[in-house]
BALO-713247 format. One line per field, with one value per residue (C-alpha): residue number from 1; residue in three letters; x, y, z. Coordinates in Angstrom, 3 decimals, padded with zeros to 6 digits, m for minus. Layout:
! BALO-713247
n: (NUM; ...);
res: (Ala; ...);
u: (X; ...);
v: (Y; ...);
w: (Z; ...);
END
This chain:
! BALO-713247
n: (1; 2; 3; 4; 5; 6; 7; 8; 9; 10; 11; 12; 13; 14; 15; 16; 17; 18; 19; 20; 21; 22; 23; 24; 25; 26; 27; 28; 29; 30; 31; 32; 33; 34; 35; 36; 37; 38; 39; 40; 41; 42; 43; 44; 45; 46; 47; 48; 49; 50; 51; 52; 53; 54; 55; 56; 57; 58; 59; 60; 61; 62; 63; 64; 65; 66; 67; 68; 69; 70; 71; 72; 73; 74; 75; 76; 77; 78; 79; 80; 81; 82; 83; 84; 85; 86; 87; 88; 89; 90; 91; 92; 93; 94; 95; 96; 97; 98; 99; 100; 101; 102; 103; 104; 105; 106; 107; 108; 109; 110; 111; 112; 113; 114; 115; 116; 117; 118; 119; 120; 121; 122; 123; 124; 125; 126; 127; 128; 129; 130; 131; 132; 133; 134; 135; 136; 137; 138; 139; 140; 141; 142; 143; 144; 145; 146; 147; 148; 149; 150; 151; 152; 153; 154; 155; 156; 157; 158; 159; 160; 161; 162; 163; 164; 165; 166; 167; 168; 169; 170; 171; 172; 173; 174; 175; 176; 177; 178; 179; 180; 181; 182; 183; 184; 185; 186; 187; 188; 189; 190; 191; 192; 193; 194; 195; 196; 197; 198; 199; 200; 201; 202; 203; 204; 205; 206; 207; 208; 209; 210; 211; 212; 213; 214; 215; 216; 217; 218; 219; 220; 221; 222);
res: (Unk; Unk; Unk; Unk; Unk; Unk; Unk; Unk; Unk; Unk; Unk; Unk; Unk; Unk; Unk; Unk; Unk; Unk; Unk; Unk; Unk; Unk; Unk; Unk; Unk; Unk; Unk; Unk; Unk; Unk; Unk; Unk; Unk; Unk; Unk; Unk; Unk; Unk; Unk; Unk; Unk; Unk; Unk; Unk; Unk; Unk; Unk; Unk; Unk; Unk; Unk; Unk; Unk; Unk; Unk; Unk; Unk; Unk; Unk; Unk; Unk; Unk; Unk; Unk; Unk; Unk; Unk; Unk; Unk; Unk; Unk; Unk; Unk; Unk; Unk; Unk; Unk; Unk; Unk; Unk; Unk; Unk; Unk; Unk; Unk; Unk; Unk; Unk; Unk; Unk; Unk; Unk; Unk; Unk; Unk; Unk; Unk; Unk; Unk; Unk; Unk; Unk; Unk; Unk; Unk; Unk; Unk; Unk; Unk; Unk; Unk; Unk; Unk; Unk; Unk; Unk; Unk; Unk; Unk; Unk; Unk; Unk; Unk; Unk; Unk; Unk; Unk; Unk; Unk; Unk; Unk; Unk; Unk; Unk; Unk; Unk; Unk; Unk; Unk; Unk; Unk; Unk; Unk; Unk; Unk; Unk; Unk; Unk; Unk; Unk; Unk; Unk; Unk; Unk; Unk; Unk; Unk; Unk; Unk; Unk; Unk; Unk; Unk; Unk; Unk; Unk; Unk; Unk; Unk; Unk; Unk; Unk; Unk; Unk; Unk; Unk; Unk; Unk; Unk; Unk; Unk; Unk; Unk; Unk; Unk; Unk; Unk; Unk; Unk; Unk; Unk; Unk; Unk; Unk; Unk; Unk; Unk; Unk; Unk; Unk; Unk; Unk; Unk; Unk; Unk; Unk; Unk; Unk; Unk; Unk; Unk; Unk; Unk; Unk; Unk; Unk; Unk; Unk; Unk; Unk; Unk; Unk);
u: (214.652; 215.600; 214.755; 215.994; 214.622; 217.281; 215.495; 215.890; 219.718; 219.620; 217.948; 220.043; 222.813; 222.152; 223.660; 226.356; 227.331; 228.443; 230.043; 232.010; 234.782; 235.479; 234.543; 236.312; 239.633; 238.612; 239.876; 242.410; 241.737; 244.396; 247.499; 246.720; 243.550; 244.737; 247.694; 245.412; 242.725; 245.547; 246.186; 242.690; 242.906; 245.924; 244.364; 247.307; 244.957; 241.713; 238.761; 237.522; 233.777; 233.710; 236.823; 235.748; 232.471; 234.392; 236.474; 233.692; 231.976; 235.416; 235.514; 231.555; 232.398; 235.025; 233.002; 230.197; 232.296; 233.815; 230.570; 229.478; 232.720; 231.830; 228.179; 229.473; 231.877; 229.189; 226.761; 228.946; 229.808; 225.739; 225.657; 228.102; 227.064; 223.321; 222.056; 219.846; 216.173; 214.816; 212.230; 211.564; 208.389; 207.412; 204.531; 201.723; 203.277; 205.972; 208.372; 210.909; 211.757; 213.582; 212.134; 214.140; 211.138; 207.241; 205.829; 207.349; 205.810; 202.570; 202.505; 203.146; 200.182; 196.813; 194.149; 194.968; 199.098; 197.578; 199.637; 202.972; 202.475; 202.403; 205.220; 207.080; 206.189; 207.126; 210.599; 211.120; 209.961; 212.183; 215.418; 214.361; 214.652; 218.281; 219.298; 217.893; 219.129; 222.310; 222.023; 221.378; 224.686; 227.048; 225.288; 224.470; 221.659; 222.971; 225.593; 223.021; 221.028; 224.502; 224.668; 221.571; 222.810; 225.766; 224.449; 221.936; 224.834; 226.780; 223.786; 222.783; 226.543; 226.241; 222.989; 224.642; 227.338; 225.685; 225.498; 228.699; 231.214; 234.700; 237.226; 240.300; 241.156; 241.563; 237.657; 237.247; 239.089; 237.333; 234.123; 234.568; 236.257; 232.774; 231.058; 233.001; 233.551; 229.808; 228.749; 230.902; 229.055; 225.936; 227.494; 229.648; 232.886; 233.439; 230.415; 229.614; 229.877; 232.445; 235.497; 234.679; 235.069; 238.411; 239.636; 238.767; 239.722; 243.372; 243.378; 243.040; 245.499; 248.435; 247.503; 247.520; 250.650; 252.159; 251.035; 252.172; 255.641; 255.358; 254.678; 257.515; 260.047; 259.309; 258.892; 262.819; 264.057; 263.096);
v: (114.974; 115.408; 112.798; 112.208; 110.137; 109.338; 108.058; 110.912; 110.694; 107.490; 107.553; 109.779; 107.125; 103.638; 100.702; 100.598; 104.432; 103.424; 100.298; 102.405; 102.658; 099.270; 096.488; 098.014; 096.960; 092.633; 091.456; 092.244; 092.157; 089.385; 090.142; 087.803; 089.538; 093.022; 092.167; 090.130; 093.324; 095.042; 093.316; 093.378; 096.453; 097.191; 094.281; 091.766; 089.003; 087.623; 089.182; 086.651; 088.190; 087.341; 089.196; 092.205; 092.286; 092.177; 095.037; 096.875; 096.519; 097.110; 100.087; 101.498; 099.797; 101.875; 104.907; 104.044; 104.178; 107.676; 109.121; 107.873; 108.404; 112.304; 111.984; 111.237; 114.192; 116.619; 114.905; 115.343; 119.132; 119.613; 117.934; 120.199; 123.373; 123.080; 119.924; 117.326; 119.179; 118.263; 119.999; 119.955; 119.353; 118.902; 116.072; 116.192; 113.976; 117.387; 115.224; 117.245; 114.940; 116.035; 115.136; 113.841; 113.620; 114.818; 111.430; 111.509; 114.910; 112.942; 110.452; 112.633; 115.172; 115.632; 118.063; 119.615; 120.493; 122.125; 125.393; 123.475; 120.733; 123.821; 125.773; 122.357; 122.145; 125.781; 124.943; 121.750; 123.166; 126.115; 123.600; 121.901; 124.757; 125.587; 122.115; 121.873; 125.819; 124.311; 120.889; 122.476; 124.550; 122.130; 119.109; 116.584; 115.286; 115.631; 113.229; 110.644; 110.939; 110.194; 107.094; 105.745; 105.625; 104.382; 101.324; 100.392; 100.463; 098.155; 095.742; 095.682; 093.875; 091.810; 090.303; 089.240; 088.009; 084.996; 084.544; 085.472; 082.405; 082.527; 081.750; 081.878; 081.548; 084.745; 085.431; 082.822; 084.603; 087.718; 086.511; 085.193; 088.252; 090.385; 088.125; 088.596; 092.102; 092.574; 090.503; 091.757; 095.085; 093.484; 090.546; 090.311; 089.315; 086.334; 084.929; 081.842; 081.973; 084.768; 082.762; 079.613; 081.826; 083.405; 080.339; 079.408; 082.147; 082.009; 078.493; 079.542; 082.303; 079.455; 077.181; 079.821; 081.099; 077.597; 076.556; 079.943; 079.576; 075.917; 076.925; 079.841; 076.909; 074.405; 076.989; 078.542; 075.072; 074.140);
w: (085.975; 082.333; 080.272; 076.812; 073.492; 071.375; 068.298; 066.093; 065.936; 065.563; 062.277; 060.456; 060.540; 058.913; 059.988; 057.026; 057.408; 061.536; 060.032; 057.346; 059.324; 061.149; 058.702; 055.770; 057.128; 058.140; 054.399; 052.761; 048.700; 047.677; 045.807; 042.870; 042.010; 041.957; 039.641; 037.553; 037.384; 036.256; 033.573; 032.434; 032.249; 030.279; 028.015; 028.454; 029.413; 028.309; 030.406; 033.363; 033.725; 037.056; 037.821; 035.712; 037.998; 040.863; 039.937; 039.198; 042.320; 044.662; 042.966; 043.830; 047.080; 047.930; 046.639; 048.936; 051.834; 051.130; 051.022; 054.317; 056.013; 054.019; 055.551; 058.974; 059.151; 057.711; 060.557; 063.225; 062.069; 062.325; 065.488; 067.164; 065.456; 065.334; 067.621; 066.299; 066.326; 069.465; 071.914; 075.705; 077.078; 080.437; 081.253; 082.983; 085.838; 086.021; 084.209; 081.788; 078.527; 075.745; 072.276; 068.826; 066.836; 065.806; 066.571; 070.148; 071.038; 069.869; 071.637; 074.937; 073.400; 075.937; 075.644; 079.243; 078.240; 074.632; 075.423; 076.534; 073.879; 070.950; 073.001; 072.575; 068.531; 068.096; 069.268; 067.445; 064.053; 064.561; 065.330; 062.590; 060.312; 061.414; 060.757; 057.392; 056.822; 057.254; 056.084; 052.149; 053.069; 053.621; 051.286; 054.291; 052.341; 049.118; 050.440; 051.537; 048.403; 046.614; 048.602; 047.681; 044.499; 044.899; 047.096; 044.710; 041.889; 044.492; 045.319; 041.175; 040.703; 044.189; 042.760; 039.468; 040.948; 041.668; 037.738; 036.125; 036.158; 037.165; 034.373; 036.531; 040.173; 040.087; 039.952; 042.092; 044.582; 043.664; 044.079; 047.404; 048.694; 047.031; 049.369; 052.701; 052.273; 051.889; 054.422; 056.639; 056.948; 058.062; 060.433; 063.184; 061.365; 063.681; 063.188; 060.957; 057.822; 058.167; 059.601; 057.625; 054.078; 055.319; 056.171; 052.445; 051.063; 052.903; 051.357; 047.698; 048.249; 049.422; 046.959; 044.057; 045.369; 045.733; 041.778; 040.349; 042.020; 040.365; 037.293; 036.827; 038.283; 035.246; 033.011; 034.399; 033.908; 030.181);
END
């Protein structure tokens, strides 16, 4: 019997990098506030901070989830070409396991299976070695390294969020898409609050839609 410990592939892939993918596509950014951003940024209007913000951040955002949908193609390409380092040992009970990581070849380390236990190392270090040979070849970590970054640009604007006002609904409506796009990664989208802030969100969008139409009628008829 071949076991297997599956820990060490699990940790190369955080919870947001297996998200990347999924929870990108549960909210649309709304019409009102793109066409606003742009005309921030062709200076027609008068800068809404909270908007600006926004902008910023959909922009790192979107960054952010290149790079891990980058990392996840260069992890599968190591997967399939080198395997995730990983050692077979066989336990004193005559057990064979396969091993992800040092600390599990630890914890199955006695004194009387020395010469297996070291046979076991050997192997892992040198799988280890082809992964990282390869790894600095094709950038794997590079990649993750660049997401740091990028994530702690993206949280730096989530947490002053909270603190720049909305002049406009259209940084209202910015803001509150920041927050479900966010939150989605880390929820299950149809979990409370998720739902509840789409609903609201949906609400603004039909109301802003319905004054703006409003507002070019009366203006069409003076």
């Amino acid at each position: 019997m071949d076991d297997s410990d599956n820990s060490m592939s699990l940790s190369f892939v955080t919870r947001r990098r297996l998200l990347a993918g999924t929870a990108t596509a549960a909210v649309a950014w709304p019409f009102q506030v793109k066409s606003r951003a742009a005309e921030l940024k062709d200076g027609r209007s008068a800068a809404d901070p909270a908007l600006c913000l926004c902008g910023n951040w959909q922009k790192i955002h979107d960054e952010t989830l290149a790079l891990c949908r980058e990392q996840q193609r260069l992890e599968t390409h190591l997967a399939r070409t080198v395997g995730f380092p990983c050692a077979k040992v066989r336990l004193a009970d005559g057990r064979d396991v396969t091993l992800h990581s040092i600390e599990s070849l630890n914890d199955v380390y006695s004194p009387e299976d020395e010469i297996e236990w070291d046979r076991a190392f050997a192997d892992f270090a040198a799988h280890q070695a082809r992964w990282d040979a390869a790894d600095d070849e094709i950038g794997y970590s590079r990649t993750d390294e660049l997401i740091r970054q990028s994530e702690t640009a993206e949280s730096a604007l989530l947490d002053d969020l909270p603190q720049t006002p909305a002049t406009s609904i259209e940084g209202i409506l910015a803001k509150l898409t920041v927050i479900l796009r966010d939150g989605e990664h880390w929820e299950h989208p149809d979990d409370f609050p998720w739902p509840h802030i789409r609903s609201v969100l949906d609400d603004l969008v039909r109301h802003h839609k319905h004054r703006s139409g409003d507002d070019r009628d009366r203006s069409g008829n003076r």
